[in-house]
C-alpha positions as CSV (number, residue, x, y, z in Angstrom):
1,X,91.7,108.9,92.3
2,X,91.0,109.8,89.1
3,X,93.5,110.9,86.5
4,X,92.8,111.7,82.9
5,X,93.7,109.0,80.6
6,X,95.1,110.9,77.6
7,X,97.6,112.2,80.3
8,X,98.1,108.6,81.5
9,X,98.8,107.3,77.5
10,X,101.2,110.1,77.1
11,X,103.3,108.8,80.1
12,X,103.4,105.5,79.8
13,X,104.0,105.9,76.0
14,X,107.3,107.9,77.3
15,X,110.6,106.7,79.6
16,X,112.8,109.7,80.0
17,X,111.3,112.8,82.2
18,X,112.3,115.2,84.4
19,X,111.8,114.8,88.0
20,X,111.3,117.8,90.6
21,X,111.7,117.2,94.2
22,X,111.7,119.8,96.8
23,X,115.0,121.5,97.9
24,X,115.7,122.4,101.8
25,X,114.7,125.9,101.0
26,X,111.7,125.2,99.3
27,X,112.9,125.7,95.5
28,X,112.4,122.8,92.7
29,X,115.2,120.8,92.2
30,X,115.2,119.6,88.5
31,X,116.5,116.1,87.6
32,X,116.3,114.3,83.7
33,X,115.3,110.5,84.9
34,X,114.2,107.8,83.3
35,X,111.0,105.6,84.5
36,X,108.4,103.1,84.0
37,X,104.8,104.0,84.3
38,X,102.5,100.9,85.6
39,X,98.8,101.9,84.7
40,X,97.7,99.2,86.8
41,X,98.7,100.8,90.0
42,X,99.6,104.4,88.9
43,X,103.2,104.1,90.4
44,X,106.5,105.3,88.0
45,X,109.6,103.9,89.0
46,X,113.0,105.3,88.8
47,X,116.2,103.9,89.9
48,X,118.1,106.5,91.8
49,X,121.3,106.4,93.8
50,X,121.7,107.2,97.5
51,X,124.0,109.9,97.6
52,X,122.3,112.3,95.1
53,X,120.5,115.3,96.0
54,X,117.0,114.0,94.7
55,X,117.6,111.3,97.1
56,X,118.2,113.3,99.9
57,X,115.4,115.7,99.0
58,X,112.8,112.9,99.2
59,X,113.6,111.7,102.3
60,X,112.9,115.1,103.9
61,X,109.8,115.7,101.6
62,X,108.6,112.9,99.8
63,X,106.1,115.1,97.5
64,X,107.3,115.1,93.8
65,X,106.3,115.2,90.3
66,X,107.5,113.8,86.8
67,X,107.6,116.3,84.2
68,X,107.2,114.4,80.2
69,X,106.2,115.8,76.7
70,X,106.3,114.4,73.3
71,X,109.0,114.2,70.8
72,X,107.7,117.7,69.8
73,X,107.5,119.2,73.0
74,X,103.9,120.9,72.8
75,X,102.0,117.9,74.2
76,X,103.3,116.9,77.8
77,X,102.3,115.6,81.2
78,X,103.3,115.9,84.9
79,X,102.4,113.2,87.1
80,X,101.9,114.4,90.6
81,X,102.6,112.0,93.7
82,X,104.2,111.1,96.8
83,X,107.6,108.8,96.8
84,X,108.5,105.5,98.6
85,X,111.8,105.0,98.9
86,X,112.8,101.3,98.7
87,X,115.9,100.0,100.4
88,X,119.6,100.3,99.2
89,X,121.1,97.2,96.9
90,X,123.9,96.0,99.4
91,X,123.5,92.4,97.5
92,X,123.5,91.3,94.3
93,X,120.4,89.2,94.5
94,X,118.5,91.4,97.3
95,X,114.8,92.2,96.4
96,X,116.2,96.0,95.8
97,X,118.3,94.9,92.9
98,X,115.4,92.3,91.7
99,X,113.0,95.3,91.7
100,X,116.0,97.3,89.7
101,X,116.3,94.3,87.2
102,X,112.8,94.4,86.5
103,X,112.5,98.9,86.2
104,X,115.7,98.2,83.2
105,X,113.3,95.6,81.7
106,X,110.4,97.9,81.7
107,X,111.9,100.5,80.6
108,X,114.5,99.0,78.1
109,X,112.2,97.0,76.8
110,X,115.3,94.2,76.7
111,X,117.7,92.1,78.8
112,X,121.1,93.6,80.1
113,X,123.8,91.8,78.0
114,X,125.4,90.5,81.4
115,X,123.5,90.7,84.4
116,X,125.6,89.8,86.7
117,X,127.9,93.0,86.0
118,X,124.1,95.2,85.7
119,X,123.8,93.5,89.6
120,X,127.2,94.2,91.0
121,X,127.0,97.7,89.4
122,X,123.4,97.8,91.5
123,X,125.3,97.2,94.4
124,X,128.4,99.5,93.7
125,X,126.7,102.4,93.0
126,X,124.3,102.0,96.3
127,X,121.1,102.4,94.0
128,X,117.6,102.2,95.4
129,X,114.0,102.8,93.8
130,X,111.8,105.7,93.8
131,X,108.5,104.7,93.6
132,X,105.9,107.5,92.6
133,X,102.6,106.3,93.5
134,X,100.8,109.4,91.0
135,X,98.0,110.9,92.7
136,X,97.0,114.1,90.4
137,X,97.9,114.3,86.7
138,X,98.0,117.7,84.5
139,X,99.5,119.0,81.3
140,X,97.7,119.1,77.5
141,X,97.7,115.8,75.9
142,X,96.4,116.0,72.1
143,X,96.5,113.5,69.4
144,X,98.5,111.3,68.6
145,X,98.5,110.7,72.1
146,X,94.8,110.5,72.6
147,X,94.1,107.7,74.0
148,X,94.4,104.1,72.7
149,X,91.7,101.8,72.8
150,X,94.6,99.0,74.3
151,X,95.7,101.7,77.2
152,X,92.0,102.7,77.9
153,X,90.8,99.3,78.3
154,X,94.1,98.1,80.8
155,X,93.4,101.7,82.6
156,X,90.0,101.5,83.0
157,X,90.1,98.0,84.4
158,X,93.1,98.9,86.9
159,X,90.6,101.6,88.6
């Protein structure tokens, strides 16, 4: 796989996206998520919850895509994959929540103030990860988000 790497800097420069999974009848179903881009293994992560409609769309049809532009809109990206589907948090130290913990770091960039309550809420609202391993990349990416020696060097060493 092969993905262009002024796409890949845009993405992983970016945390909030829209993601489209496929409806029952066939028809996009649009939902503003955020997620962590590793370049190392060309998976995004996003914490969803069992009982929403993306959810239940991936576990008929796990094809979906992450839709992300920059602050101006005109430069943007869709990453283009197929989703795994950890299990649901039923504890507040199971490896779903430990994987959760560590998608809030990544894309927070910052601890929660109380972990404990981020874990129990883990477990309350039944969240699980989506895990978009990216397997085509489109869009126009343009400076500034040509890209950076830093992110082309980690990239080209993670393919």
């Amino acid at each position: 796989m092969t993905l262009d790497p002024n796409l890949v800097a845009l993405a992983a420069e970016r945390n909030i996206g829209a993601l489209a999974t496929m409806k029952r009848d066939g028809r996009p179903q649009l939902s503003a998520v955020n997620f962590t881009l590793d370049l190392a293994t060309a998976v995004a992560r996003i914490s969803v919850r069992d009982d929403r409609a993306k959810t239940h769309n991936l576990r008929r049809d796990p094809r979906a895509s992450i839709f992300v532009t920059s602050p101006d809109g005109w430069t943007y990206a869709v990453l283009e994959g197929t989703v795994e589907l950890s299990a649901v948090a039923l504890a507040p130290e199971d490896d779903t929540v430990q994987e959760l913990v560590k998608v809030f770091r990544a894309i927070r960039g910052e601890d929660h103030p109380d972990w404990d309550e981020y874990r129990a809420a883990m477990v309350a609202d039944r969240r699980l990860v989506a895990r978009l391993r990216v397997e085509h990349a489109y869009g126009l990416a343009r400076p500034p988000y040509a890209v950076p020696q830093h992110v082309a060097l980690q990239y080209a060493s993670s393919v």
